[in-house]
C-alpha positions in Angstrom: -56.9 2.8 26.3 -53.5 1.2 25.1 -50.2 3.3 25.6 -49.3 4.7 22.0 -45.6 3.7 22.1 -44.5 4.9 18.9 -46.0 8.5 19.6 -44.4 8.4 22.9 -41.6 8.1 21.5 -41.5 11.1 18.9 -42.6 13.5 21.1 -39.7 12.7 23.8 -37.4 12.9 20.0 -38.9 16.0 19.3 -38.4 17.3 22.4 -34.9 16.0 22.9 -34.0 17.9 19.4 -34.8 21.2 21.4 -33.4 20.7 24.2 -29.5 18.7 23.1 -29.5 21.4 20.6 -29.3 24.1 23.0 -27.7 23.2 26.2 -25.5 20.1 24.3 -24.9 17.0 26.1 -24.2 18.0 29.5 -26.4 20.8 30.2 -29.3 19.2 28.8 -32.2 18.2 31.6 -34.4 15.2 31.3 -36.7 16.5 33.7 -36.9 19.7 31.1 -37.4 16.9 27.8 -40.3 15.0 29.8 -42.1 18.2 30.5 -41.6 19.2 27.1 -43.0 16.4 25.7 -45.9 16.0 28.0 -44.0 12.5 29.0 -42.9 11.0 32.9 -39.2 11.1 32.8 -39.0 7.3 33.6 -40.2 6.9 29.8 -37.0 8.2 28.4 -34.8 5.7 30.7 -37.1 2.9 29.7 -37.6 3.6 25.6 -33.7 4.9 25.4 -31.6 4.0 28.6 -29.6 6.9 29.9 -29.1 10.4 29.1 -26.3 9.5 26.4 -27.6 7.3 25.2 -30.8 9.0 24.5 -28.9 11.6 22.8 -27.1 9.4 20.5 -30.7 8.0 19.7 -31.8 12.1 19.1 -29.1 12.4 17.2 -29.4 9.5 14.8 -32.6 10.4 14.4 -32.1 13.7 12.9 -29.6 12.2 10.5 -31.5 9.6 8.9 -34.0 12.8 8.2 -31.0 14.8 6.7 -29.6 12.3 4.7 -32.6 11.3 3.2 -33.5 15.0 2.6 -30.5 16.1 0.6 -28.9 13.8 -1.3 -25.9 14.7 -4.6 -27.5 13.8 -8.3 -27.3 15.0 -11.4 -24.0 16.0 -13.5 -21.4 17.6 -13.6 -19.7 20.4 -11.8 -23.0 22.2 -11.2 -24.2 18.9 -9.5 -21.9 19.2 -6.6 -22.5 22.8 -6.1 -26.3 22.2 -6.5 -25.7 20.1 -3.7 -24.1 22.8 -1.3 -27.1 25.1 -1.9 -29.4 22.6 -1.5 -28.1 21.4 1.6 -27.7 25.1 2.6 -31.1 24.9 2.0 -32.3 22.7 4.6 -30.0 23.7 7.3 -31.2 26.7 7.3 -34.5 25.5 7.9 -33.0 22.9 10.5 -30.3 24.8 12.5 -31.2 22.2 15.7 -29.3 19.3 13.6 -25.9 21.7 12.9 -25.8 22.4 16.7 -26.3 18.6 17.8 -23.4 18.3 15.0 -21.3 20.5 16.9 -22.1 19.2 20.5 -21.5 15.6 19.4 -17.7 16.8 18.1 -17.3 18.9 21.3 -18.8 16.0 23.9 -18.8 12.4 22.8 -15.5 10.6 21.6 -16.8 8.8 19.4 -19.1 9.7 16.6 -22.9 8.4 16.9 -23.6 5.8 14.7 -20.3 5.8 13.4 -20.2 2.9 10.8 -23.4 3.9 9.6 -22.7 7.2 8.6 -19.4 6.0 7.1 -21.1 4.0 4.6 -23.2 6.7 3.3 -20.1 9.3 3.4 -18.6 6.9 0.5 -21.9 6.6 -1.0 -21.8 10.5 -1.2 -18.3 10.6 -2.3 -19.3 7.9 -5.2 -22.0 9.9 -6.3 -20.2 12.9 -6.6 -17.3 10.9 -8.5 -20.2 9.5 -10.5 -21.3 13.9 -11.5 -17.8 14.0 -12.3 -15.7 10.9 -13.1 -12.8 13.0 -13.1 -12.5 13.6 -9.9 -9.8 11.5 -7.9 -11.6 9.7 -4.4 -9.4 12.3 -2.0 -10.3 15.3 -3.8 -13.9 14.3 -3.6 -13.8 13.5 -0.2 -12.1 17.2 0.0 -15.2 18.7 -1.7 -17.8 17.8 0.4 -16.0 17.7 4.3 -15.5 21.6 2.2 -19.7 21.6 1.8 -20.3 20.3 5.4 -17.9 23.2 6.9 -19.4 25.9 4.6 -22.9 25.2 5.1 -22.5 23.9 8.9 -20.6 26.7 9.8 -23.3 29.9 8.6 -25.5 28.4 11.2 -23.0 28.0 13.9 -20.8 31.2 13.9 -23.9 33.7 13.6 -21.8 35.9 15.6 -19.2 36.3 12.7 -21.7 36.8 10.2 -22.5 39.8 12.5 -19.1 40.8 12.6 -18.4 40.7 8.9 -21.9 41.6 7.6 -22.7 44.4 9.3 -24.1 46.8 6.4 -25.9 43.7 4.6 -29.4 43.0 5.4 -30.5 40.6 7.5 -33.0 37.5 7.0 -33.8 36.1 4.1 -31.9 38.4 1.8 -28.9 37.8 3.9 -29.3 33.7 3.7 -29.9 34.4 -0.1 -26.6 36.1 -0.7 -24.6 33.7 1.6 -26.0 30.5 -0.3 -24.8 32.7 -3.2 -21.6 32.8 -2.2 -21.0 29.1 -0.7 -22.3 27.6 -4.5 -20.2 30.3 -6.3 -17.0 28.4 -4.1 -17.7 25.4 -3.8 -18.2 25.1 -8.1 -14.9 27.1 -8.1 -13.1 24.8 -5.8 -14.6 21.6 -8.2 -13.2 23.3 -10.9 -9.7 24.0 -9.5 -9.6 20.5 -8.6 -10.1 19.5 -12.2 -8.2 21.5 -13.5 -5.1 20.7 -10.9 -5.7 16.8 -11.7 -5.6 17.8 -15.9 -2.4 20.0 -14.8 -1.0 16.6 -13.6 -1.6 14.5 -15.8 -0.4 17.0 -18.8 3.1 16.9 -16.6 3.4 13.4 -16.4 2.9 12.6 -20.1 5.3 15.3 -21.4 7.9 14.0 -18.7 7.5 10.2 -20.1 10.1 9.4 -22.9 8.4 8.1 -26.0 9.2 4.6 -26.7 10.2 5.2 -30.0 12.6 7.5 -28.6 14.1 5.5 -25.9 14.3 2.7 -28.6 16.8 5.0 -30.8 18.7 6.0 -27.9 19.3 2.7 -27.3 20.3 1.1 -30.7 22.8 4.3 -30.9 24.2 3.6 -27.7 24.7 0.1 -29.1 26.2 0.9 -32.3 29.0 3.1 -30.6 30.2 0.5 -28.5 30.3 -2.3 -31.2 32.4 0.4 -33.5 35.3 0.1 -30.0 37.9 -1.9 -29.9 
């Protein structure tokens, strides 16, 4: 019977999810992943090299799944703020891919797949400038690093929300008011930003002279020199 790579291959992923996500980097066990997934260990060094680089490859995995899970349409203010709920959404459902997040930031130096995920952070960026042409390119960029840390951060600090929350239910009710709250600030921050960039723009035209009246100034300033002897 041939060896079913491919498969092979998703359940060492599956099981490298599990285990990067919860002891990070460092702590993590191959022999732990190949048991988990059913696998010889010697599978993992030959499909994805060493332990680093087998989590980049985990890692990368999981965001090609995010990205092509949640992605910013529609219009308008509510667009970018339907886009923090939704994304709330999913990491709620997917707290493994937050914590490989936040291992990646405190182990690697470099981000995984870096130029990759560049491109579709200014594809993100365009298509919230695209919701709301407004928007200047640094305050959109602004906007959504504010979505990533809202949303990222409810399944990372669970120990604050303990802190903080304490009469609140918990479980869904408690995820329910939370997303609440993150749409509720991210729209307000969208509209702050607008209304900042209007606040501008108002300040710069009142603060331009009028060419009709810098022409006038001018011809007067003429007139009294040519009456001098």
């Amino acid at each position: 019977m041939a060896w079913d790579t491919e498969r092979t291959k998703r359940l060492l992923i599956e099981a490298g999810v599990a285990e990067f996500s919860s002891f990070g980097l460092a702590g993590a066990r191959v022999d732990r992943i190949a048991e988990k997934a059913g696998v010889n260990k010697e599978r993992i060094y030959q499909y994805f090299g060493k332990k680093e680089a087998f989590f980049s490859a985990v890692l990368e995995h999981e965001l090609a799944t995010t990205l092509a899970a949640v992605e910013l349409s529609g219009h308008g203010v509510v667009a970018i703020a339907d886009y923090a709920g939704r994304r709330f959404d999913y990491q709620r459902e997917h707290p493994t891919f937050t914590r490989l997040l936040f291992w990646e930031g405190l182990e690697l130096e470099a981000p995984v797949a870096e130029a990759s995920r560049q491109k579709h952070a200014q594809a993100i960026v365009a298509s919230a400038r695209e919701a709301v042409p407004e928007l200047s390119e640094s305050d959109a960029q602004e906007l959504l690093i504010t979505v990533i840390t809202l949303v990222d951060g409810w399944v990372a600090l669970q120990t604050a929300d303990r802190l903080f929350s304490t009469p609140l239910p918990r479980g869904r009710d408690r995820d329910s008011r939370r997303r609440d709250f993150i749409v509720m600030t991210v729209e307000a921050a969208t509209r702050a930003a607008l209304t900042r960039t209007q606040s501008a723009r108002t300040q710069l035209t009142a603060g331009s002279p009028r060419m009709g009246d810098a022409g006038s100034a001018l011809r007067s300033t003429r007139a009294d020199g040519a009456g001098k002897v």
